[in-house]
PDB file with SEQRES, HELIX, SHEET and CRYST1 records, atoms N, CA, C and O in Angstrom:
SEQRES   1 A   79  UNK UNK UNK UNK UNK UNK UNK UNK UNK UNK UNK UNK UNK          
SEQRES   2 A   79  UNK UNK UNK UNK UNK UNK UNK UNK UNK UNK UNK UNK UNK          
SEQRES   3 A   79  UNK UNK UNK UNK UNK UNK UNK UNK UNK UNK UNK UNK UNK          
SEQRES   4 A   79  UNK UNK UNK UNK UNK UNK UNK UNK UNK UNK UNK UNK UNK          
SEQRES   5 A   79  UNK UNK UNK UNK UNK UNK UNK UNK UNK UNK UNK UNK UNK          
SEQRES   6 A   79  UNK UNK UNK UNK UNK UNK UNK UNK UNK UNK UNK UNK UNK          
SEQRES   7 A   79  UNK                                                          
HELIX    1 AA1 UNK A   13  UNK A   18  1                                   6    
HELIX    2 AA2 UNK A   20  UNK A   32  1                                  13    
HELIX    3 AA3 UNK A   54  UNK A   59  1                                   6    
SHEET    1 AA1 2 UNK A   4  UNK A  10  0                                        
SHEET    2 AA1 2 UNK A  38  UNK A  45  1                                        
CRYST1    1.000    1.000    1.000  90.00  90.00  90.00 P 1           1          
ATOM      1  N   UNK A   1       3.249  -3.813 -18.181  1.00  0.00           N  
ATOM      2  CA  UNK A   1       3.726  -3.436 -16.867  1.00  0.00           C  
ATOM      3  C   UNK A   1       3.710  -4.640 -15.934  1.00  0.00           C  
ATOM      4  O   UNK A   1       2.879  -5.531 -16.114  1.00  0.00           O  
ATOM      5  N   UNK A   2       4.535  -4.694 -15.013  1.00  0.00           N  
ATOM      6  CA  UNK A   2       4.755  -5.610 -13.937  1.00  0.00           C  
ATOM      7  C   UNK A   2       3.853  -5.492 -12.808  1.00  0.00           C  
ATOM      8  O   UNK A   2       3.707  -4.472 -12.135  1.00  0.00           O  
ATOM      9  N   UNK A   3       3.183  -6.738 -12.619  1.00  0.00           N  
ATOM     10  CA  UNK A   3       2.262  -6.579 -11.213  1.00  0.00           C  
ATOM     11  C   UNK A   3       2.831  -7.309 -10.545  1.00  0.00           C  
ATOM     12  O   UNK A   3       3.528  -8.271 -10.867  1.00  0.00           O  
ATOM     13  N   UNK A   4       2.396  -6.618  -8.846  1.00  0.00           N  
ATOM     14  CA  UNK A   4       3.125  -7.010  -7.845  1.00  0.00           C  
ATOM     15  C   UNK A   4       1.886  -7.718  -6.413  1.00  0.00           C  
ATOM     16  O   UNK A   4       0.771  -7.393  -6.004  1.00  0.00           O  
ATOM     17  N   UNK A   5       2.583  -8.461  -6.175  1.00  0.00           N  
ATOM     18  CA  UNK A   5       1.582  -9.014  -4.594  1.00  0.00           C  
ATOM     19  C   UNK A   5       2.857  -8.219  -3.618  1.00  0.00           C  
ATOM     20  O   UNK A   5       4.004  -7.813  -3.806  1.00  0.00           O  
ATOM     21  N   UNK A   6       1.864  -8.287  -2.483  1.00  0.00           N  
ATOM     22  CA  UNK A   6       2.812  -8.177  -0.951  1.00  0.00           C  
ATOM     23  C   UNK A   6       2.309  -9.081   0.119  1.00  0.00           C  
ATOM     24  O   UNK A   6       1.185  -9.469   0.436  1.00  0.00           O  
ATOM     25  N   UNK A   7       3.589  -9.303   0.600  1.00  0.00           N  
ATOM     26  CA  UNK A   7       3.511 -10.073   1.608  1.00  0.00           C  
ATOM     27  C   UNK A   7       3.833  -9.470   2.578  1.00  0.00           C  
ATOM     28  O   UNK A   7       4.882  -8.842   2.433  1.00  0.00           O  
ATOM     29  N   UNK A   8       3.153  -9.358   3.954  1.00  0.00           N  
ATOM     30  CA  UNK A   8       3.644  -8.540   4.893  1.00  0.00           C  
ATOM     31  C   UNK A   8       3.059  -9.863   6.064  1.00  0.00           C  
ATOM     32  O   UNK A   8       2.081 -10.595   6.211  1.00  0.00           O  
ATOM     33  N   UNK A   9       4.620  -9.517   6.838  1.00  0.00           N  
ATOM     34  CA  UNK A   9       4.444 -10.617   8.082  1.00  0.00           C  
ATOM     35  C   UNK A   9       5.065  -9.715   9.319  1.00  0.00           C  
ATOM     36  O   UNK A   9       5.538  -8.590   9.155  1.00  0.00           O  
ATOM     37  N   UNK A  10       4.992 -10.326  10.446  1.00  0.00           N  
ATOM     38  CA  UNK A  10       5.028  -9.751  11.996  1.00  0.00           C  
ATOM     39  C   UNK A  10       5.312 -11.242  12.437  1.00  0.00           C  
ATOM     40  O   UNK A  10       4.780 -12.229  11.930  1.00  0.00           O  
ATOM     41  N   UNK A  11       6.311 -11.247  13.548  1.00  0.00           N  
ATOM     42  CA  UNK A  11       6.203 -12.351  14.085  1.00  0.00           C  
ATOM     43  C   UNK A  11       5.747 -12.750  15.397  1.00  0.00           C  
ATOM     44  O   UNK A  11       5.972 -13.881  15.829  1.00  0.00           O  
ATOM     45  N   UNK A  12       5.252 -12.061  15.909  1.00  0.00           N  
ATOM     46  CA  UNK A  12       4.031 -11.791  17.177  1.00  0.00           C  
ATOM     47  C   UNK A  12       3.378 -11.173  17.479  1.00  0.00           C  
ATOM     48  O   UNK A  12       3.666  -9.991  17.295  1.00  0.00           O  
ATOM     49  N   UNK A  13       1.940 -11.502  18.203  1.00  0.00           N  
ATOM     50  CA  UNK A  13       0.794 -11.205  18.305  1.00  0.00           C  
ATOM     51  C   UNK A  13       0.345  -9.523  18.630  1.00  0.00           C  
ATOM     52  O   UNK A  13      -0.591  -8.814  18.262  1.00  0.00           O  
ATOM     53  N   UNK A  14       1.574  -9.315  19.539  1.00  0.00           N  
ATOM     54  CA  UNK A  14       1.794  -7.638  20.068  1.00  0.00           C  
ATOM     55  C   UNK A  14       2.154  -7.131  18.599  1.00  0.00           C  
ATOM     56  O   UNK A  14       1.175  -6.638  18.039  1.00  0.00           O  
ATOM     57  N   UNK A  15       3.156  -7.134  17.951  1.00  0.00           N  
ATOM     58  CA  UNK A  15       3.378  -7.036  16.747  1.00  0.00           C  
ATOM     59  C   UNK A  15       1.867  -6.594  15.767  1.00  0.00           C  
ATOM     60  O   UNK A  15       1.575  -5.443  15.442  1.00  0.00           O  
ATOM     61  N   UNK A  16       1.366  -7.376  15.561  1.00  0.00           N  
ATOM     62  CA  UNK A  16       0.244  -7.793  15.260  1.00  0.00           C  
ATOM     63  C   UNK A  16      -0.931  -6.722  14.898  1.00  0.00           C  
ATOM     64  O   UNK A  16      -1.625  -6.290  13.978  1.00  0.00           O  
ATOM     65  N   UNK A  17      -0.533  -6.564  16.851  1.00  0.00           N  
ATOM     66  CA  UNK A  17      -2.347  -6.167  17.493  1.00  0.00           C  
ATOM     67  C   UNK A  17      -1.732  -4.188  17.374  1.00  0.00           C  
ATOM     68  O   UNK A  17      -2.461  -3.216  17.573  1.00  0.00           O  
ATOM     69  N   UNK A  18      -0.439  -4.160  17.051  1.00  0.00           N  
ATOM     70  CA  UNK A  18       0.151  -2.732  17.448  1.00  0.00           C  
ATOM     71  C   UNK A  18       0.353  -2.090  16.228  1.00  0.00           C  
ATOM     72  O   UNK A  18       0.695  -0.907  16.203  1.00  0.00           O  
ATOM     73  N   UNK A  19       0.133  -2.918  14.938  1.00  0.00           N  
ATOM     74  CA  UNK A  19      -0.111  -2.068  13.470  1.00  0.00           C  
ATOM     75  C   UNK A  19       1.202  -1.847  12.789  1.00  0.00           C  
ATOM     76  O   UNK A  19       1.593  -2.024  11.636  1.00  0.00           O  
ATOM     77  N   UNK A  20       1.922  -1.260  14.233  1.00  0.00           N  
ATOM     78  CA  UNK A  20       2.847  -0.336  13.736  1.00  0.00           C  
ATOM     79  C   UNK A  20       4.249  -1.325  12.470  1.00  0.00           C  
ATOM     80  O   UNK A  20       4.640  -0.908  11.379  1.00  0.00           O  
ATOM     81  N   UNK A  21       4.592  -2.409  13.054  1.00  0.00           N  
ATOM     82  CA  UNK A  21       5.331  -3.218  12.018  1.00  0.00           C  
ATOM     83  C   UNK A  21       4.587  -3.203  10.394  1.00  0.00           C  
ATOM     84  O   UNK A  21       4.918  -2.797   9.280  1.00  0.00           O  
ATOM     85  N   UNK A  22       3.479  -3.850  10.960  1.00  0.00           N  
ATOM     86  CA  UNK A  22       2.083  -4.181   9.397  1.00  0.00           C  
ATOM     87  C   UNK A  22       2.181  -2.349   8.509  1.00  0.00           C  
ATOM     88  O   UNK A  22       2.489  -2.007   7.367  1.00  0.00           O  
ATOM     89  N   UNK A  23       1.905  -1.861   9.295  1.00  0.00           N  
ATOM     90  CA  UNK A  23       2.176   0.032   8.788  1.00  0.00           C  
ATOM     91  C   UNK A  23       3.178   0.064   7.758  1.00  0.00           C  
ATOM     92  O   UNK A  23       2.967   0.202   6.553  1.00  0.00           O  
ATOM     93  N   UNK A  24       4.750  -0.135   8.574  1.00  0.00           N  
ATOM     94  CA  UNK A  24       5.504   0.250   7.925  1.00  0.00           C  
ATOM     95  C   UNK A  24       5.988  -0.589   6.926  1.00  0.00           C  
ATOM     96  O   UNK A  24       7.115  -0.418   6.461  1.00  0.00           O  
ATOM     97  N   UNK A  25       5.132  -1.623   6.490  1.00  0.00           N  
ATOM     98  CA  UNK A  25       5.538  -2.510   5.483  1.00  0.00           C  
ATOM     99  C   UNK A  25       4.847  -1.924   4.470  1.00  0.00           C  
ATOM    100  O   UNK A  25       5.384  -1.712   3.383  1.00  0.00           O  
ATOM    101  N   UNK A  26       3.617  -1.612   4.722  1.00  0.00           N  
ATOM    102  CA  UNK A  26       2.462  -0.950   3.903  1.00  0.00           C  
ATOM    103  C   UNK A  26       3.019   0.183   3.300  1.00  0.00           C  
ATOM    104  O   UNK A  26       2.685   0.597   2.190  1.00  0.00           O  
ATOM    105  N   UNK A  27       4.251   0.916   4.356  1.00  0.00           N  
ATOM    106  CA  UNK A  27       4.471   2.027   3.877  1.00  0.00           C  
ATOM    107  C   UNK A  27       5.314   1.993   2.603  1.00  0.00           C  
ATOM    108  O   UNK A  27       5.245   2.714   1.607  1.00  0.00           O  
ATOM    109  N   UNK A  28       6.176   0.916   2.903  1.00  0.00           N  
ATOM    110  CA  UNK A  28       7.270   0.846   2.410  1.00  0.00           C  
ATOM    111  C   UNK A  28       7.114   0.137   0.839  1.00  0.00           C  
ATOM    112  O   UNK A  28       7.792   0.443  -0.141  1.00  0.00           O  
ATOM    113  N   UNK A  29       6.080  -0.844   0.893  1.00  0.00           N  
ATOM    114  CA  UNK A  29       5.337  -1.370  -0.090  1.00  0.00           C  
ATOM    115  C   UNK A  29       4.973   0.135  -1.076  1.00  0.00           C  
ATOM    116  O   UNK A  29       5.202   0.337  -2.268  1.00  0.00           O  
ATOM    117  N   UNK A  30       4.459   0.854  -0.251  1.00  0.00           N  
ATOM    118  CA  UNK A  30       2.760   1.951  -1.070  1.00  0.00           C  
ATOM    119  C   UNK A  30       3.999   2.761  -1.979  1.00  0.00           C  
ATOM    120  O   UNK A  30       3.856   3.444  -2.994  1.00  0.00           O  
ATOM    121  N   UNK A  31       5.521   2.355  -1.074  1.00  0.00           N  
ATOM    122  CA  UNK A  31       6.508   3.950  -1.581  1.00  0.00           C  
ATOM    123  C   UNK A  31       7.068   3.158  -3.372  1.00  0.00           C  
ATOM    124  O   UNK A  31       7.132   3.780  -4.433  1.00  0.00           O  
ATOM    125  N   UNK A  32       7.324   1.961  -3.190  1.00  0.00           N  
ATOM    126  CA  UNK A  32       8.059   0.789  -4.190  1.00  0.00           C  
ATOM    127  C   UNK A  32       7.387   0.886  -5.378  1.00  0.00           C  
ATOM    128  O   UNK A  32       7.967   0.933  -6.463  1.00  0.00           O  
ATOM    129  N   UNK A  33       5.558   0.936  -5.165  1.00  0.00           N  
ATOM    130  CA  UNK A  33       5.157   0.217  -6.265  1.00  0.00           C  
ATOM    131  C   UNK A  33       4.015   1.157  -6.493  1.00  0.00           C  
ATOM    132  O   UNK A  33       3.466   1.598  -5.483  1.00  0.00           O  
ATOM    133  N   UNK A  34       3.420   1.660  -8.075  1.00  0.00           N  
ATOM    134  CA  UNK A  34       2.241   2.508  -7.795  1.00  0.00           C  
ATOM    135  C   UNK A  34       1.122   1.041  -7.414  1.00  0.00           C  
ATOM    136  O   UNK A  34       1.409  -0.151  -7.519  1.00  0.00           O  
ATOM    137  N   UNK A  35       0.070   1.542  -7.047  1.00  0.00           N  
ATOM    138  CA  UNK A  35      -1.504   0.738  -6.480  1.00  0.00           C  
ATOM    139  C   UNK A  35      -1.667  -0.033  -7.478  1.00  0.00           C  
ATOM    140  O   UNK A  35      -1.726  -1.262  -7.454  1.00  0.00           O  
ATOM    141  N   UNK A  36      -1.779   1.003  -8.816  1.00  0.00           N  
ATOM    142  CA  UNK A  36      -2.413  -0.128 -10.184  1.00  0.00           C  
ATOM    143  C   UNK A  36      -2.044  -1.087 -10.356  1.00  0.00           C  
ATOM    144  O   UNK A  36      -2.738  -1.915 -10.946  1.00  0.00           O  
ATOM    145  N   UNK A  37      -0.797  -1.373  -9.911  1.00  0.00           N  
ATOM    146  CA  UNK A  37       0.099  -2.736 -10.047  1.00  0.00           C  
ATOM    147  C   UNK A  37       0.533  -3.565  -8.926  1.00  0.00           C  
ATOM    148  O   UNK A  37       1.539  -4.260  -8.786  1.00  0.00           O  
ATOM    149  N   UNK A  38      -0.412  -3.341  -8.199  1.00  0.00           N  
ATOM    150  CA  UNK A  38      -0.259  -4.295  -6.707  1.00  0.00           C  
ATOM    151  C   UNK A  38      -1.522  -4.632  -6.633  1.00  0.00           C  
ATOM    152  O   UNK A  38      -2.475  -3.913  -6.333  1.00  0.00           O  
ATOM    153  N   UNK A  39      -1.498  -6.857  -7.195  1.00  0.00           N  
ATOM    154  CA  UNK A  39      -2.573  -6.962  -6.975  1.00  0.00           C  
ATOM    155  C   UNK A  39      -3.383  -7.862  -5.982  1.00  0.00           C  
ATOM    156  O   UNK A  39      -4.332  -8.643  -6.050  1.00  0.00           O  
ATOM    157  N   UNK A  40      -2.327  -7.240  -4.783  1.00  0.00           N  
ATOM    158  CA  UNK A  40      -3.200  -7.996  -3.547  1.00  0.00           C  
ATOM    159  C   UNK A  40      -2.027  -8.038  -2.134  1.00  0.00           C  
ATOM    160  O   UNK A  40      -0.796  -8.020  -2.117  1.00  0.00           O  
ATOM    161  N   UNK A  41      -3.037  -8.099  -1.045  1.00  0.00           N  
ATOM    162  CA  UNK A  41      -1.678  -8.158   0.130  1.00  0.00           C  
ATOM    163  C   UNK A  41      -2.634  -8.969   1.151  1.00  0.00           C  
ATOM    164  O   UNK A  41      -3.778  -8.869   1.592  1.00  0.00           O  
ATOM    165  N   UNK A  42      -1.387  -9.928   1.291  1.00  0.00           N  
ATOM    166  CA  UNK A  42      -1.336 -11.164   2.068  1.00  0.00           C  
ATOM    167  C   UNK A  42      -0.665 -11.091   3.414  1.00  0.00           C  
ATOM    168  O   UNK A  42       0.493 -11.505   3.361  1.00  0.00           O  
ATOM    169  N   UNK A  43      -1.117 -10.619   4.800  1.00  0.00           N  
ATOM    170  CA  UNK A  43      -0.712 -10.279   5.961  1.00  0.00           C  
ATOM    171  C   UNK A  43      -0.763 -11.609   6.820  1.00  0.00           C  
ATOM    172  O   UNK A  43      -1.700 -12.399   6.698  1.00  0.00           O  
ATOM    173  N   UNK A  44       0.087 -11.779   7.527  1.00  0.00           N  
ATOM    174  CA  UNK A  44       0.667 -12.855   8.220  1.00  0.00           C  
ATOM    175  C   UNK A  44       0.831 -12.886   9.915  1.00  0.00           C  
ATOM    176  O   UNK A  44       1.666 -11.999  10.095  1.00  0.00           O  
ATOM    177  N   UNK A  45       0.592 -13.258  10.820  1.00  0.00           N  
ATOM    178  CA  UNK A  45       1.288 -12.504  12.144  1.00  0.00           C  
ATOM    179  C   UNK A  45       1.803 -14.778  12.047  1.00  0.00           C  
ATOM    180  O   UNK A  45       1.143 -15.815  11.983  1.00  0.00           O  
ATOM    181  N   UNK A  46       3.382 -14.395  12.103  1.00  0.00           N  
ATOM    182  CA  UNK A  46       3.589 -15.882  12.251  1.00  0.00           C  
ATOM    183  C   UNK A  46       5.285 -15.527  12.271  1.00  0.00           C  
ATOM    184  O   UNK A  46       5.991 -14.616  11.839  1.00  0.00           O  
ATOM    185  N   UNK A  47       5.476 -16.674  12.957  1.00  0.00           N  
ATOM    186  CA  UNK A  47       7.004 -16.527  13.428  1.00  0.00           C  
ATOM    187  C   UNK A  47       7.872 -16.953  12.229  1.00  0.00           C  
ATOM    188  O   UNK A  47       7.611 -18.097  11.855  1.00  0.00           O  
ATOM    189  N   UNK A  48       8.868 -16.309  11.508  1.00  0.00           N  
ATOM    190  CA  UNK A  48       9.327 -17.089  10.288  1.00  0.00           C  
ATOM    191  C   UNK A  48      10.346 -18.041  10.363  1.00  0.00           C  
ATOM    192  O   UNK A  48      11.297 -18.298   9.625  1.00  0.00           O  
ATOM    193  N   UNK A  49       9.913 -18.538  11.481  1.00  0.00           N  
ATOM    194  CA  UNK A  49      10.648 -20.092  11.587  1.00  0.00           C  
ATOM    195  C   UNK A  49      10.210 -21.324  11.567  1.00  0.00           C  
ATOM    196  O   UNK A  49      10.917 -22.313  11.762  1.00  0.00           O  
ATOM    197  N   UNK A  50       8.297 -21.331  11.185  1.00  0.00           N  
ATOM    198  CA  UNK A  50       7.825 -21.934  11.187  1.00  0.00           C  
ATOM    199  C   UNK A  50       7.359 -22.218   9.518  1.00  0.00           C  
ATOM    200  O   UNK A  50       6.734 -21.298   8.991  1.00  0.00           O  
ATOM    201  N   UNK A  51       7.539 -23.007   8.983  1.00  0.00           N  
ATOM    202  CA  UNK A  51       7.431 -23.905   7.134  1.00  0.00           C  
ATOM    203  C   UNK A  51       5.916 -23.188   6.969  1.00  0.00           C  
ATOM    204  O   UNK A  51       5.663 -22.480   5.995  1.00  0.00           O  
ATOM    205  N   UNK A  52       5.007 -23.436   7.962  1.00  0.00           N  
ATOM    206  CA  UNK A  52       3.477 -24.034   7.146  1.00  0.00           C  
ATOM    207  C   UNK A  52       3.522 -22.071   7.691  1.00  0.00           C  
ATOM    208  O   UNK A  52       3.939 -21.535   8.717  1.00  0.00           O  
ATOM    209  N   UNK A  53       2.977 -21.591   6.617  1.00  0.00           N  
ATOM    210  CA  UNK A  53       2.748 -20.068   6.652  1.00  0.00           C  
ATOM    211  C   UNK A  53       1.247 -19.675   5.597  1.00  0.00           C  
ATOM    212  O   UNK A  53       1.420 -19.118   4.513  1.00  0.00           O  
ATOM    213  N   UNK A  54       0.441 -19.886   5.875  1.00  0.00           N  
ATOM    214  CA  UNK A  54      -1.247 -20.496   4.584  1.00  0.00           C  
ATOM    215  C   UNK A  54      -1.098 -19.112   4.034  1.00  0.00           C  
ATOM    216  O   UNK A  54      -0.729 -19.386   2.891  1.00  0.00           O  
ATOM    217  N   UNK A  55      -1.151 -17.577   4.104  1.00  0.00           N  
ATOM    218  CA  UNK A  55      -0.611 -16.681   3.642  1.00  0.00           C  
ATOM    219  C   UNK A  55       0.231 -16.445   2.625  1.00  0.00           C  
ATOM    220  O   UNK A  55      -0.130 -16.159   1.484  1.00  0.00           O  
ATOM    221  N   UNK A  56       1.770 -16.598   3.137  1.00  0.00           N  
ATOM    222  CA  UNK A  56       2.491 -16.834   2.236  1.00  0.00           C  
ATOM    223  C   UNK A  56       2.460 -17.645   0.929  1.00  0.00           C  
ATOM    224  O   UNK A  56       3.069 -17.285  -0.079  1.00  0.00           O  
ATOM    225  N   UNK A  57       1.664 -18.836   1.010  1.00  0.00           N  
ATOM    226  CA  UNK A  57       1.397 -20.243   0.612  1.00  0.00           C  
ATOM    227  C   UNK A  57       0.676 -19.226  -0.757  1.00  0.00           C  
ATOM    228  O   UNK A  57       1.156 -19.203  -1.891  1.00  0.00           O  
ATOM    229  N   UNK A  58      -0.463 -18.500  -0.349  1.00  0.00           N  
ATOM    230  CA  UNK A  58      -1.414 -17.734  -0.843  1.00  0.00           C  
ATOM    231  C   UNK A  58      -0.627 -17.080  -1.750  1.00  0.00           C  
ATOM    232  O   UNK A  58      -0.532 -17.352  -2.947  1.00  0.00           O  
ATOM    233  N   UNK A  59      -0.006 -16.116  -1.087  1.00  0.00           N  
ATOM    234  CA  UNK A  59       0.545 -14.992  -1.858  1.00  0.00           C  
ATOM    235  C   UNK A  59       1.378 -16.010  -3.306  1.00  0.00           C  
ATOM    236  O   UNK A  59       1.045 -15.913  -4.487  1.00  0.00           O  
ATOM    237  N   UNK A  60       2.297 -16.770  -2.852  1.00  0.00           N  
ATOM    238  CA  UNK A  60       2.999 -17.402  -3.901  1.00  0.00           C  
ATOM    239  C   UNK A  60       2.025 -18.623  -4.969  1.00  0.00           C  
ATOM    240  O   UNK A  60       2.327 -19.505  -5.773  1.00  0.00           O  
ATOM    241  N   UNK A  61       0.997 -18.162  -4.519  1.00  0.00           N  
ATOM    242  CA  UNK A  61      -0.183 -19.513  -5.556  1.00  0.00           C  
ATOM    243  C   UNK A  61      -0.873 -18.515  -5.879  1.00  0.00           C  
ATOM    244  O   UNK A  61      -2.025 -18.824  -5.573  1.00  0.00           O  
ATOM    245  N   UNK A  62      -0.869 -16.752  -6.635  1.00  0.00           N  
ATOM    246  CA  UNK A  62      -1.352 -16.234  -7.050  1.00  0.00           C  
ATOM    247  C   UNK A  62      -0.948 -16.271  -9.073  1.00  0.00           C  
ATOM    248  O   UNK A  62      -1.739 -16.004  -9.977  1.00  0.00           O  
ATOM    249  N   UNK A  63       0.497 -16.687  -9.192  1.00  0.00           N  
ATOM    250  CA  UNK A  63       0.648 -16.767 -10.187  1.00  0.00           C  
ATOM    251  C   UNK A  63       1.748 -15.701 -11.082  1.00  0.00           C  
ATOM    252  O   UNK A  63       2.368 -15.832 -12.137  1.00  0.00           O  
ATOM    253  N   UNK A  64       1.654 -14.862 -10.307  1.00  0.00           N  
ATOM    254  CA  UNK A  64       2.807 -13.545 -10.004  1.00  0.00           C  
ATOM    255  C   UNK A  64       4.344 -14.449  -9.386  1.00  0.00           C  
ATOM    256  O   UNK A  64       4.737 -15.059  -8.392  1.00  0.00           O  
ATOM    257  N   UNK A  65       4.883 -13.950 -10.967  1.00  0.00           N  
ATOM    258  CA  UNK A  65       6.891 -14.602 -10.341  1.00  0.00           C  
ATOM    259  C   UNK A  65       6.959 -14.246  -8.701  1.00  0.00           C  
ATOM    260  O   UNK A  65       6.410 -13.335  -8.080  1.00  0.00           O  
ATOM    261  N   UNK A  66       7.684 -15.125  -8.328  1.00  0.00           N  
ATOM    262  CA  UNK A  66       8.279 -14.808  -7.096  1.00  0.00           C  
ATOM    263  C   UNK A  66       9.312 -13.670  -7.061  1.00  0.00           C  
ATOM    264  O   UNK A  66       9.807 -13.287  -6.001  1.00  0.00           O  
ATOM    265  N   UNK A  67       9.630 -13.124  -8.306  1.00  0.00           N  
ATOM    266  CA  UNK A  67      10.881 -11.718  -8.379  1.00  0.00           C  
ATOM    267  C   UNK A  67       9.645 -10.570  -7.900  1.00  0.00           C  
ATOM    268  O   UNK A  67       9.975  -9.562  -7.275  1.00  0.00           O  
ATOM    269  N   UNK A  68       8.261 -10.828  -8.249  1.00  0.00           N  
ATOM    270  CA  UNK A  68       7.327  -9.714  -7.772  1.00  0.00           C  
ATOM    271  C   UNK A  68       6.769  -9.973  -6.716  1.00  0.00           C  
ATOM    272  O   UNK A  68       5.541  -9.893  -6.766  1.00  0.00           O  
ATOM    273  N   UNK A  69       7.199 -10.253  -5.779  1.00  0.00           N  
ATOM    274  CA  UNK A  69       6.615 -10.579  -4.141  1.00  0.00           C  
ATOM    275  C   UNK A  69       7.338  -9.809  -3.764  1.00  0.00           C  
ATOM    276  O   UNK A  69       8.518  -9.653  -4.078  1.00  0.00           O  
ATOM    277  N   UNK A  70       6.536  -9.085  -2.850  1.00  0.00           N  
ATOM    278  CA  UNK A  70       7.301  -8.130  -1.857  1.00  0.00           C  
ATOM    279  C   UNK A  70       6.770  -8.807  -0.646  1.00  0.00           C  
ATOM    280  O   UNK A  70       5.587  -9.102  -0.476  1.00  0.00           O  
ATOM    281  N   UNK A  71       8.116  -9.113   0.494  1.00  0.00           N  
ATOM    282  CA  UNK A  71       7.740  -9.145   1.367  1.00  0.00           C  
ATOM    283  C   UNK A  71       8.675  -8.254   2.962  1.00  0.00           C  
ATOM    284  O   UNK A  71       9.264  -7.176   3.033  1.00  0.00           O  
ATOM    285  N   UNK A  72       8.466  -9.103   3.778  1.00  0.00           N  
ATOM    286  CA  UNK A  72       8.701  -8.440   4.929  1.00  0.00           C  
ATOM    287  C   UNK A  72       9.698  -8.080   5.098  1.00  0.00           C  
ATOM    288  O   UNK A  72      10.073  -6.993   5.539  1.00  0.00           O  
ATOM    289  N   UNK A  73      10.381  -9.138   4.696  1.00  0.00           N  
ATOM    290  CA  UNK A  73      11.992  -9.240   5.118  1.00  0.00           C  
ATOM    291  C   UNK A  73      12.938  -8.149   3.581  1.00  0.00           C  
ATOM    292  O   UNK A  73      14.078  -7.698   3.693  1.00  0.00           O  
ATOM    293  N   UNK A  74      12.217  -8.021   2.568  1.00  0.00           N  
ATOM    294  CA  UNK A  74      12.879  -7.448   1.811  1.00  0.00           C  
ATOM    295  C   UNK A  74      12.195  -7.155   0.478  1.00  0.00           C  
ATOM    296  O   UNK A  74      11.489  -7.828  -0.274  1.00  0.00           O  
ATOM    297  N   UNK A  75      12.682  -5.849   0.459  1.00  0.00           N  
ATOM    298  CA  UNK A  75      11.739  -4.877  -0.557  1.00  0.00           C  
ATOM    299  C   UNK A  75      12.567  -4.945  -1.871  1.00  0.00           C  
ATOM    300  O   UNK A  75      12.104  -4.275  -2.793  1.00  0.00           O  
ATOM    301  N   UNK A  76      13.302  -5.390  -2.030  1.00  0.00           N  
ATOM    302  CA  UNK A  76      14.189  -5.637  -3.467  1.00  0.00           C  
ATOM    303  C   UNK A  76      13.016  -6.013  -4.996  1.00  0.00           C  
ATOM    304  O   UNK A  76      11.990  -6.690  -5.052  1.00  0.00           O  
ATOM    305  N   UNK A  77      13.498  -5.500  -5.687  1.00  0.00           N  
ATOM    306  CA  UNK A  77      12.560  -5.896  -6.852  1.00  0.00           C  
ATOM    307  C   UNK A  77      13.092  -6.666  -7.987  1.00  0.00           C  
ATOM    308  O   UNK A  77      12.881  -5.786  -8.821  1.00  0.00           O  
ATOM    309  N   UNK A  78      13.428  -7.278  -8.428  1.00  0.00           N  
ATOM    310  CA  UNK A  78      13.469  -7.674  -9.620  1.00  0.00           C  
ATOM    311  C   UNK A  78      13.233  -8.070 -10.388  1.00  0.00           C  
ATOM    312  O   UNK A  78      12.589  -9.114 -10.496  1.00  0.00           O  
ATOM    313  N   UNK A  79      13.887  -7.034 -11.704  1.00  0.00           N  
ATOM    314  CA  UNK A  79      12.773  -7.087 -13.198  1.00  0.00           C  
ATOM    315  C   UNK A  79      13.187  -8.420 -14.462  1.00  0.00           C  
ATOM    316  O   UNK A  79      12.509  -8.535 -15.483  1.00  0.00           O  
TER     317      UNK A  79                                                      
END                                                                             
């Protein structure tokens, strides 16, 4: 079976401090993938226009293809 990381980002602090973005990534993540196979989530509050992201950095130095990253911007999977 395929394991998956997530990446979930917000790009400001209100964002952030208000859940509700971080939530619905979680949600949207929890709906994609069962638990057993998600093995870890890497949350971000950072503008994605900025390169240096130590998170992201994270999530993609876990060792898991980049086709199994889920992140913010897009829940697409591929096998």
């Amino acid at each position: 079976m395929k394991s998956y990381v997530a990446y979930l980002r917000v790009s400001t602090q209100k964002q952030g401090q208000s859940g509700l973005g971080l939530a619905a990534q979680r949600a949207a993540v929890g709906t994609s993938t069962p638990a057993a196979y998600l093995l870890g989530e890497f949350v971000e509050v950072e503008s994605g226009k900025k390169n240096e992201r130590p998170q992201l950095q994270a999530a993609t130095s876990t060792g898991v293809p980049s086709t199994s990253l889920f992140n913010s911007c897009s829940l697409s999977i591929a096998n």
